[in-house]
Structures are given as structure tokens and as C-alpha cells.
Gaussian input, Z-matrix of N, CA and C with variables (Angstrom, degrees):
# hf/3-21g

backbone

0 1
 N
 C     1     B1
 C     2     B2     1     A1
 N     3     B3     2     A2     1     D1
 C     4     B4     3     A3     2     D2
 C     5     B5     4     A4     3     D3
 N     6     B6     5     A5     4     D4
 C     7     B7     6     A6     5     D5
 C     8     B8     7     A7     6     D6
 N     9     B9     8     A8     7     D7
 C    10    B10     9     A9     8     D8
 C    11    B11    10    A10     9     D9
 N    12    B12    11    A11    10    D10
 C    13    B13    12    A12    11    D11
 C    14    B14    13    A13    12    D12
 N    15    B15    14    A14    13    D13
 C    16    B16    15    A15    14    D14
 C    17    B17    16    A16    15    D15
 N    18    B18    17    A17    16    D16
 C    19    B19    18    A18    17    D17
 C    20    B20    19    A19    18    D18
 N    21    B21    20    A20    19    D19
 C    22    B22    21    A21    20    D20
 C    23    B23    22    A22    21    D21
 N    24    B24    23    A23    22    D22
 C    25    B25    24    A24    23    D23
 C    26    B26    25    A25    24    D24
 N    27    B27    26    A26    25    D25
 C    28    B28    27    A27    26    D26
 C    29    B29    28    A28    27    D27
 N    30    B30    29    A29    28    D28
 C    31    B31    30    A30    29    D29
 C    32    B32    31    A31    30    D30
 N    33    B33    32    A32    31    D31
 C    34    B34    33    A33    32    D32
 C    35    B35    34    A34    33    D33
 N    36    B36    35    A35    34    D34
 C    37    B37    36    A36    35    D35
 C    38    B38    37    A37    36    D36
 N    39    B39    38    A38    37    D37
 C    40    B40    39    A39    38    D38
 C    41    B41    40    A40    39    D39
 N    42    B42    41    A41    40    D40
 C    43    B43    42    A42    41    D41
 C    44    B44    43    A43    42    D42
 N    45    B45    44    A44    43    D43
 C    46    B46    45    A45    44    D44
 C    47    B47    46    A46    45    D45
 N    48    B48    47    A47    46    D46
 C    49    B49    48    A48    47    D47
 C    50    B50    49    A49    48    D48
 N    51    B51    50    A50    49    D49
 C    52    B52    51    A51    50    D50
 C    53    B53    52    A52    51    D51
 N    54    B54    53    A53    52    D52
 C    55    B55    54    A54    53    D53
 C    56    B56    55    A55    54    D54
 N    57    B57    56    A56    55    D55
 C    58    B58    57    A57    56    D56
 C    59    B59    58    A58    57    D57
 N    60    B60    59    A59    58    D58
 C    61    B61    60    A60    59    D59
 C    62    B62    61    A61    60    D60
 N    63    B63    62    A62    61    D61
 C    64    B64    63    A63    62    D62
 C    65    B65    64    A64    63    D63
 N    66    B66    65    A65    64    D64
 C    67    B67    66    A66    65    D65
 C    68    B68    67    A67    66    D66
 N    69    B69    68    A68    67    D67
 C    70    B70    69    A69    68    D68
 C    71    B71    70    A70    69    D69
 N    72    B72    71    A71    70    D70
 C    73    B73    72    A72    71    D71
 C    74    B74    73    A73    72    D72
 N    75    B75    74    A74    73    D73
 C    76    B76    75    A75    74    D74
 C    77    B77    76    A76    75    D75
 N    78    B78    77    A77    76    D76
 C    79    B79    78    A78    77    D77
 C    80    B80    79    A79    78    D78
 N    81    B81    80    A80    79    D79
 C    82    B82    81    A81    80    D80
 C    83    B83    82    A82    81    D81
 N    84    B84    83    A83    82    D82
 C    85    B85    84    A84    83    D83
 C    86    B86    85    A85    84    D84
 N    87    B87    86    A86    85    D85
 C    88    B88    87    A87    86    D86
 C    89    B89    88    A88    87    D87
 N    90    B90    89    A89    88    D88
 C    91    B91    90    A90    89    D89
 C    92    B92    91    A91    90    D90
 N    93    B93    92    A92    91    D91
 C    94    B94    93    A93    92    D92
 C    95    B95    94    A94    93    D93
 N    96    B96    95    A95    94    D94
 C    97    B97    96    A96    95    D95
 C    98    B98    97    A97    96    D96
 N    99    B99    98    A98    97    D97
 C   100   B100    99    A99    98    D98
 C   101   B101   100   A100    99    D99
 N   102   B102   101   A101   100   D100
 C   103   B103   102   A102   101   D101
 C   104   B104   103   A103   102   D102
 N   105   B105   104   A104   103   D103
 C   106   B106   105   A105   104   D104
 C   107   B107   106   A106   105   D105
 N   108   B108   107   A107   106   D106
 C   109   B109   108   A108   107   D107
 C   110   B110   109   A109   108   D108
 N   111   B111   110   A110   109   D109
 C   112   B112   111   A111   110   D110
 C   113   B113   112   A112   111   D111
 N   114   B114   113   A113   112   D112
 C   115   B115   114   A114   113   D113
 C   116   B116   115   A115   114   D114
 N   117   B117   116   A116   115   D115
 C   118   B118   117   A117   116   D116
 C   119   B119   118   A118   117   D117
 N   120   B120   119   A119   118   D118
 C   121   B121   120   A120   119   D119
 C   122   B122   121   A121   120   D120
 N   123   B123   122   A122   121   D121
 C   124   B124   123   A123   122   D122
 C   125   B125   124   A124   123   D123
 N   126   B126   125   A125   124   D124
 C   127   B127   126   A126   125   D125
 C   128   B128   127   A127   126   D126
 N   129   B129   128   A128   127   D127
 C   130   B130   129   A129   128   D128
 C   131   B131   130   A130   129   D129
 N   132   B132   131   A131   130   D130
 C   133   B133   132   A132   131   D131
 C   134   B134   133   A133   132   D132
 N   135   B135   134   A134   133   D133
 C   136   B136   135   A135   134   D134
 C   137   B137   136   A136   135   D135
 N   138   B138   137   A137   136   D136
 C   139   B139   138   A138   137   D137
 C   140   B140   139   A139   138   D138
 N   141   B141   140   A140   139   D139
 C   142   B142   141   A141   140   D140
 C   143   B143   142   A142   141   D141
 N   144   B144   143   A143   142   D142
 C   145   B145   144   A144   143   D143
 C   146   B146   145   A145   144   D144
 N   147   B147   146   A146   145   D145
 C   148   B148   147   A147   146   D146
 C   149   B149   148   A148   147   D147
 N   150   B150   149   A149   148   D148
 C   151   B151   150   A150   149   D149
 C   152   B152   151   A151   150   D150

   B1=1.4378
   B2=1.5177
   B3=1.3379
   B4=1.7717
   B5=1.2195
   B6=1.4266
   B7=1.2046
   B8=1.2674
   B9=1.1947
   B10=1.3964
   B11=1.2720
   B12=1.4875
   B13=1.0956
   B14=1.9136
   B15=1.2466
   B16=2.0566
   B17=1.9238
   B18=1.1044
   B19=1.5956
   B20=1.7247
   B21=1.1503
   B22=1.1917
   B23=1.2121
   B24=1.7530
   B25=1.6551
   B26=1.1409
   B27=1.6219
   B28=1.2993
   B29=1.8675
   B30=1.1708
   B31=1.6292
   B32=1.6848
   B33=1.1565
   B34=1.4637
   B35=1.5539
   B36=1.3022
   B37=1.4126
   B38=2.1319
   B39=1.3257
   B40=1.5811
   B41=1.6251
   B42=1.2654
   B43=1.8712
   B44=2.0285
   B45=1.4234
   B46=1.3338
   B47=1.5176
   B48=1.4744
   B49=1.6920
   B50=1.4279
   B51=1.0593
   B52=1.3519
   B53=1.7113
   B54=1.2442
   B55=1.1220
   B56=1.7566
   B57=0.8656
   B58=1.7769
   B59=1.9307
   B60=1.2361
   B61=1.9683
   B62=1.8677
   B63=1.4941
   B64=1.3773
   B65=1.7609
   B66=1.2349
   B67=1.7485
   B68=1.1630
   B69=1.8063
   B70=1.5023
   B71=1.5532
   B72=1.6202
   B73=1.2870
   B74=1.5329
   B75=1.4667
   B76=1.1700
   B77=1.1186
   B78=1.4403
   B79=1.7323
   B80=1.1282
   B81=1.2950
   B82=1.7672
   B83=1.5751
   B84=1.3635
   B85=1.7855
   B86=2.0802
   B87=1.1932
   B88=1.0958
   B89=1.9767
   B90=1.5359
   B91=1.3891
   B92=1.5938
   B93=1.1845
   B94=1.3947
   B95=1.0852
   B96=1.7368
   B97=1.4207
   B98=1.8632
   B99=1.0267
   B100=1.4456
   B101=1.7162
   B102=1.4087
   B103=1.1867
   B104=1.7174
   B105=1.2328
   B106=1.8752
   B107=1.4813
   B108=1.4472
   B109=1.2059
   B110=1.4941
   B111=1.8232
   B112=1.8573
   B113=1.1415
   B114=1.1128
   B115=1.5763
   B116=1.9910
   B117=1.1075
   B118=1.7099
   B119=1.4858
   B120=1.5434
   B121=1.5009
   B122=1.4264
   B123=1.6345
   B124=1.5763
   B125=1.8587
   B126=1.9508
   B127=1.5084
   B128=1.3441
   B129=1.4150
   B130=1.7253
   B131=1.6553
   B132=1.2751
   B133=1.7603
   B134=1.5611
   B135=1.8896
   B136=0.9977
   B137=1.4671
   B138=1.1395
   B139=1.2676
   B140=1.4764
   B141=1.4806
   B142=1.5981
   B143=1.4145
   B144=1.3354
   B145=1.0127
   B146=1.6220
   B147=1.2032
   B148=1.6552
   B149=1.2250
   B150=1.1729
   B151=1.6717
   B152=1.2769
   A1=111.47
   A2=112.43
   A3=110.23
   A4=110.36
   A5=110.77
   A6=113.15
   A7=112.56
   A8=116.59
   A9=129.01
   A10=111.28
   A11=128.67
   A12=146.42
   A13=90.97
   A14=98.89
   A15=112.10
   A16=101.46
   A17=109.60
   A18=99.67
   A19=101.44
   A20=108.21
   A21=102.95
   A22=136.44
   A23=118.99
   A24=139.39
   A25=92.71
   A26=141.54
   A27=120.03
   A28=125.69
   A29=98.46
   A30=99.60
   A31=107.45
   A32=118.41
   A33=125.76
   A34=126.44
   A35=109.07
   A36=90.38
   A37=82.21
   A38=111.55
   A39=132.35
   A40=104.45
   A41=111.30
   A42=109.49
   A43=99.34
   A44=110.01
   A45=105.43
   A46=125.08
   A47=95.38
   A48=111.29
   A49=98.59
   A50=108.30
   A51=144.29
   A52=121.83
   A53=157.78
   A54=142.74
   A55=119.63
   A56=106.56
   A57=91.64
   A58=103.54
   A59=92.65
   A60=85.54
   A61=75.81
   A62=96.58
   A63=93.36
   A64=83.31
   A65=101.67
   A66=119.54
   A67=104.23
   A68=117.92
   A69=124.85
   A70=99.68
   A71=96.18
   A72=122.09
   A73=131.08
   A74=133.62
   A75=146.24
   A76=138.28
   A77=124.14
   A78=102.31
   A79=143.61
   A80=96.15
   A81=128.75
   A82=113.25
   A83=122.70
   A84=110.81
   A85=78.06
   A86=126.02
   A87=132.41
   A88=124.43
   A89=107.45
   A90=121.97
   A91=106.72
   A92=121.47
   A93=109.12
   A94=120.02
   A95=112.60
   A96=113.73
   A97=108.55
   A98=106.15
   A99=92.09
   A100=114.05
   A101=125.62
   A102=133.22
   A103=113.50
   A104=100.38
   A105=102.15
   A106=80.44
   A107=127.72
   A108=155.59
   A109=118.06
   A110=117.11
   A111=103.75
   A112=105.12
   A113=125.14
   A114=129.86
   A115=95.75
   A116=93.31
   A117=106.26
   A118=108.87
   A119=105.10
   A120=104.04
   A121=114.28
   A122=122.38
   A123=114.48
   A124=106.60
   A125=121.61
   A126=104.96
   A127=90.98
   A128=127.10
   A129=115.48
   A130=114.01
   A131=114.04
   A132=114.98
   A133=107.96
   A134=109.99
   A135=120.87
   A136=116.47
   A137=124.65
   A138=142.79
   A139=118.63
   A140=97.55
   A141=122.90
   A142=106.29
   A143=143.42
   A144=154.62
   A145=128.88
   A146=113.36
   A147=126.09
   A148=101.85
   A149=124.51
   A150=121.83
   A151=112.12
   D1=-21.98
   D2=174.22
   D3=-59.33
   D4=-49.37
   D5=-161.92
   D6=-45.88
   D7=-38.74
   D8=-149.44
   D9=-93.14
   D10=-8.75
   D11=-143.59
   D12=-118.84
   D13=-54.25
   D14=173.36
   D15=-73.40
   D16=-5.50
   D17=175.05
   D18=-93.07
   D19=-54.52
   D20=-172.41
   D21=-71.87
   D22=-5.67
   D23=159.68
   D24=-82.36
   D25=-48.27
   D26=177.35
   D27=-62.25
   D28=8.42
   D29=177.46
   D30=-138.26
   D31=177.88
   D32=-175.67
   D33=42.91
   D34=-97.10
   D35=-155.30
   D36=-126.07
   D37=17.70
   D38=170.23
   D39=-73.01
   D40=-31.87
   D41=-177.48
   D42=-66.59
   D43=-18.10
   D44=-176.03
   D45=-83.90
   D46=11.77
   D47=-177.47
   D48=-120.21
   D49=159.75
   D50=-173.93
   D51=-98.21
   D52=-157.50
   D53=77.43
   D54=-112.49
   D55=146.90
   D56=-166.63
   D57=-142.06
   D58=162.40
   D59=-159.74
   D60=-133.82
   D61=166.30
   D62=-176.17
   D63=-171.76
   D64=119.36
   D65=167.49
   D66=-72.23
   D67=133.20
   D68=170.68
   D69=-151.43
   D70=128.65
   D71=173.64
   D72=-74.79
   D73=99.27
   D74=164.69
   D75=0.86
   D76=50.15
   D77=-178.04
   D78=4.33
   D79=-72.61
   D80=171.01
   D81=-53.05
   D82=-44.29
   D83=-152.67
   D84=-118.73
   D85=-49.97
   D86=-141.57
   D87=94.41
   D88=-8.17
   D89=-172.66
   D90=-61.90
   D91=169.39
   D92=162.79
   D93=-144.20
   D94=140.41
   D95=-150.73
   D96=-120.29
   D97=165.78
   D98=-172.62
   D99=-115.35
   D100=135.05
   D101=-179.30
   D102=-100.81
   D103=136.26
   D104=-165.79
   D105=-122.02
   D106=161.12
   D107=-176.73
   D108=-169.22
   D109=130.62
   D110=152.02
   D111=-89.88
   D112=136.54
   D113=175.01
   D114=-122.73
   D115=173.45
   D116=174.88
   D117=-100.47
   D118=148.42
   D119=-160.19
   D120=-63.63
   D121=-33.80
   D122=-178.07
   D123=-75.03
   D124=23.09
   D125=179.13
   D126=-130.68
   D127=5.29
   D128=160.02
   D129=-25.50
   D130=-54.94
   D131=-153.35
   D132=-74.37
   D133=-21.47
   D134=-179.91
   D135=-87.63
   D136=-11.98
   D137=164.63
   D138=-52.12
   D139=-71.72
   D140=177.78
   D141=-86.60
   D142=18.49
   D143=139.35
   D144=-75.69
   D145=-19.83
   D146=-162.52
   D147=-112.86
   D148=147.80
   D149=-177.02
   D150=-102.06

């Protein structure tokens, strides 16, 4: 089922997504954990902009 899932963002209207990862640090422990998101390509800046 992956497969099929990376075929179909690689074609059509899938080039208009993104995937983007973004490290965020813990209040609580101090550890740091990582956040994955698809976002659309013109909301990258807003992504990594927001805390």
C-alpha cells in the first residue's frame, strides 16, 4: 500500500505537496521530538514559521 501511496504524490496534482519534518523541543523533558507533515508547497514558510 506504500507504494501506491509515493506513486500517486509523485504524479498529478501530488507534485503540489510537500513533506516537511521539523524538530521540536519538549517543555516538559527538554528531549527533542520530531514533527512530519504534507503541507502544500506555497505553506512550507508557514510551517517552519509556527511554533
Amino acid at each position: 500500500m506504500a507504494k501506491k501511496v509515493v506513486a500517486t504524490l509523485k504524479t498529478g496534482s501530488g507534485k503540489n505537496f510537500t513533506k516537511v519534518i521539523k524538530m521540536v523541543k519538549s517543555e516538559k523533558t527538554g528531549a527533542y521530538a520530531f514533527k512530519s507533515e504534507i503541507v502544500p508547497n506555497d505553506q512550507i514558510k508557514d510551517f517552519f514559521a509556527k511554533k
